[in-house]
C-alpha positions as CSV (number, residue, x, y, z in Angstrom):
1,X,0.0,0.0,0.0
2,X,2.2,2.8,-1.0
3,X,-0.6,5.0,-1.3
4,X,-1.3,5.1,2.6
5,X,2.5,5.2,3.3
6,X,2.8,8.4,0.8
7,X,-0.4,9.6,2.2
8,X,1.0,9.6,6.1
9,X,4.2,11.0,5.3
10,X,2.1,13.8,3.2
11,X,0.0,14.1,7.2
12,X,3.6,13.9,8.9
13,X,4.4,16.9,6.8
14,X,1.6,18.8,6.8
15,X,1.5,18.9,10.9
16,X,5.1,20.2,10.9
17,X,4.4,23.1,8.5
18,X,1.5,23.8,10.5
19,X,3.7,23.7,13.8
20,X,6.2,26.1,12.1
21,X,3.6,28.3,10.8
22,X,2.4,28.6,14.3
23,X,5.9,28.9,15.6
24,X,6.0,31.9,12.7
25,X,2.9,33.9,13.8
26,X,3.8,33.9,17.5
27,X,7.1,35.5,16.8
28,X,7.0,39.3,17.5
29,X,7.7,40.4,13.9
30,X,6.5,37.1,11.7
31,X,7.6,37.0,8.2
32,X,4.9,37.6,6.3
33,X,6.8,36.3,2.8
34,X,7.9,33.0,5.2
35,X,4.1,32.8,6.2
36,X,2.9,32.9,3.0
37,X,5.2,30.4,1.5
38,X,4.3,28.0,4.5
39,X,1.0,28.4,3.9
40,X,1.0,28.0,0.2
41,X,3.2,24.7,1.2
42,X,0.9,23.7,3.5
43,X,-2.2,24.0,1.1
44,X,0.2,22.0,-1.8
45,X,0.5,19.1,0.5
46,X,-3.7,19.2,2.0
47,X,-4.8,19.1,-1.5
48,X,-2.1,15.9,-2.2
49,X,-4.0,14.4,0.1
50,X,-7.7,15.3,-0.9
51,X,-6.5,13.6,-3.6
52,X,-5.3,10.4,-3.0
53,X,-8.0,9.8,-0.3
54,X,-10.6,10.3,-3.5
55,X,-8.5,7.6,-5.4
56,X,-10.5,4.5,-5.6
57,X,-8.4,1.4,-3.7
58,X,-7.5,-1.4,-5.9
């Protein structure tokens, strides 16, 4: 099952960029280029996972 393998890694990931993003808009100046890019990022990877949760399991 490499799908739920790449799929957990794809969760893995996604947590951590949420964590930094977090980690980000706490700081006293935040990025704001840094918190877009995370956030872009952090989209990338939830729609990568929208889609191979839709795939149909053979």
């Amino acid at each position: 099952m490499p799908e739920l393998a790449r799929l957990r890694a794809l969760e893995e990931r996604h947590a951590a960029l949420e964590a930094r993003i977090a980690e980000e808009d706490h700081r006293p100046r935040p990025d704001a280029d840094q918190l877009s890019r995370l956030k872009r990022e952090k989209l990338r990877l939830k729609e990568e996972m929208e889609r191979l949760k839709a795939q149909p399991v053979h």
